[in-house]
C-alpha positions as CSV (number, residue, x, y, z in Angstrom):
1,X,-19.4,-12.2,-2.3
2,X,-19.7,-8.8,-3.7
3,X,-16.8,-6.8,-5.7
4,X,-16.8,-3.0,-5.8
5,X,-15.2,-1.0,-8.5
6,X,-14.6,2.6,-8.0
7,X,-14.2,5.3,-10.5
8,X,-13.9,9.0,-10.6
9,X,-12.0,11.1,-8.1
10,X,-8.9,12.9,-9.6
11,X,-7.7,16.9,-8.6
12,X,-9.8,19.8,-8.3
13,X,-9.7,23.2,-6.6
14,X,-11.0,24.3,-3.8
15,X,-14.8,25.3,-4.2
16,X,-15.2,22.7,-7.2
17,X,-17.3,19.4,-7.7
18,X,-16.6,15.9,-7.7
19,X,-18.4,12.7,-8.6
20,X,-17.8,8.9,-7.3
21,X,-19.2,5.6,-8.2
22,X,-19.3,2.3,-6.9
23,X,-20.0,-0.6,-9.1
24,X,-21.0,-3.4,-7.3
25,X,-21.0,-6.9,-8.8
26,X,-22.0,-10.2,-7.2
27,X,-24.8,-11.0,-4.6
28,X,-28.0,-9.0,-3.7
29,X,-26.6,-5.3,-3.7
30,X,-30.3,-4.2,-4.0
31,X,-30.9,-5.6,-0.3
32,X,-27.2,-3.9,1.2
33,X,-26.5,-0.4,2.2
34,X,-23.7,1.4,1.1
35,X,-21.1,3.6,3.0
36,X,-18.7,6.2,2.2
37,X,-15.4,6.4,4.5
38,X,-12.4,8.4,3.9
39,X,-8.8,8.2,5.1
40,X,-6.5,10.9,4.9
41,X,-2.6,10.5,5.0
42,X,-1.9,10.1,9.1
43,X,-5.3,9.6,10.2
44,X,-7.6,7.0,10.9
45,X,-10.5,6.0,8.2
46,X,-13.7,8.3,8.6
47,X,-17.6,7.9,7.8
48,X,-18.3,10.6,5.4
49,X,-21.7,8.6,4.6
50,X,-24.5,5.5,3.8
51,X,-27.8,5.2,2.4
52,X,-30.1,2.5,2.9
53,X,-30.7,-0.3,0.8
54,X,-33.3,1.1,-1.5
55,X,-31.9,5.1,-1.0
56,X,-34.9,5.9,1.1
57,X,-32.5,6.7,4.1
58,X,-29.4,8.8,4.4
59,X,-26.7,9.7,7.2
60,X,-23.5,11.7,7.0
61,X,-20.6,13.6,8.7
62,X,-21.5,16.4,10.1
63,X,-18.0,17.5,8.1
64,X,-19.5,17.0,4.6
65,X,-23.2,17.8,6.0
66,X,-24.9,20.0,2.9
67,X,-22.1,19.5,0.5
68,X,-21.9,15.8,-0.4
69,X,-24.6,13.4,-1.4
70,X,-25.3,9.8,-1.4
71,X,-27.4,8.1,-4.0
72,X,-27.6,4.7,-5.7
73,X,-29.5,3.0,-8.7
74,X,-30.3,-0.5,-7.8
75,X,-31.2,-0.9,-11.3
76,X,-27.2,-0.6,-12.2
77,X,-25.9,-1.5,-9.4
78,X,-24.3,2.0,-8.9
79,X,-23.5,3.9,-5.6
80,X,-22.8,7.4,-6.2
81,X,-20.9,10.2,-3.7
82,X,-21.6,13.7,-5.1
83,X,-19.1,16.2,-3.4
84,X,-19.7,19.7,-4.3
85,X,-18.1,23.0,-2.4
86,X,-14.6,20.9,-1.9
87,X,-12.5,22.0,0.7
88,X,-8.3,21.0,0.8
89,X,-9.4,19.3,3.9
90,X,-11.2,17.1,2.1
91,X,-8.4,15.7,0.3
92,X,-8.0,11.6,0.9
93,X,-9.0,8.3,-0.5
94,X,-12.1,7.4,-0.6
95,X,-13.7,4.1,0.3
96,X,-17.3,2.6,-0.6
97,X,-18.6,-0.3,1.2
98,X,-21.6,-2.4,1.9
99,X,-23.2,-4.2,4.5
100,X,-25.7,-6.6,4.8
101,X,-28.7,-7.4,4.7
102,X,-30.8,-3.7,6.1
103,X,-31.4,-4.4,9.6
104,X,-32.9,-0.5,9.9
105,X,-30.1,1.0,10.9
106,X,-27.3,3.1,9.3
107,X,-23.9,2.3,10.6
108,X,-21.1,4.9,10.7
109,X,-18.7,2.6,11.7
110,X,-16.6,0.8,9.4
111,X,-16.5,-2.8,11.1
112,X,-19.9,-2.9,9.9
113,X,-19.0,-3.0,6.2
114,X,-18.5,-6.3,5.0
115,X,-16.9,-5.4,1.2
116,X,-14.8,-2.6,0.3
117,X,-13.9,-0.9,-2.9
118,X,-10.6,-0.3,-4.2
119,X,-10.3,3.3,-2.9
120,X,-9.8,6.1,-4.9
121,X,-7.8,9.7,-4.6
122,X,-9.6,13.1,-4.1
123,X,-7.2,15.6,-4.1
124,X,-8.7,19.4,-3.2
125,X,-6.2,22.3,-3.8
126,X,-6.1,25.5,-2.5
């Protein structure tokens, strides 16, 4: 079993910066990739990102492509989603997950994720 704890996310204007972490607690997050999804109100849960087990691979949206980044510390368990330039079309709640163990491929599909985090609110004025 693994937990995920989320913190950060809040409101912020369009243009502006936001940080999220994932805490993971539990079995062998070292070995596990972590995704990003989001899920605005009315739509469907998206892939915004993942990055390999030990960070040395990285896929994302082509929606958040050269804004947000993906990075973890195994060392603290940590999962971190940097989103700079925010747009109000990036306003939803946001998801981390994990998967697996690596099996050399990113997944940007969410069946693939195995534990979710709580989910937490980004809200982007204009």
């Amino acid at each position: 079993q693994v937990q995920l704890v989320q913190s950060g996310g809040g409101l912020v204007q369009a243009g502006g910066s936001l940080r999220l972490s994932c805490v993971a607690s539990g079995r062998a997050f070292s070995s596990r990739d972590m995704g990003w999804f989001r899920q605005a109100p009315g739509k469907e849960r998206e892939f915004v990102g993942a990055i390999s087990w030990n960070g040395g691979k990285t896929s994302y949206a082509d929606s958040v492509k050269g804004r947000f980044t993906i990075s973890r510390d195994n060392a603290k368990n940590t999962g971190n989603l940097q989103m700079n330039s925010l747009k109000p079309e990036d306003t939803a709640v946001y998801y981390c997950a994990v998967r697996g163990p690596y099996d050399g491929n990113l997944y940007d599909v969410q069946h693939y994720y195995n534990y979710w985090g709580q989910g937490t609110q980004v809200t982007v004025s204009s």
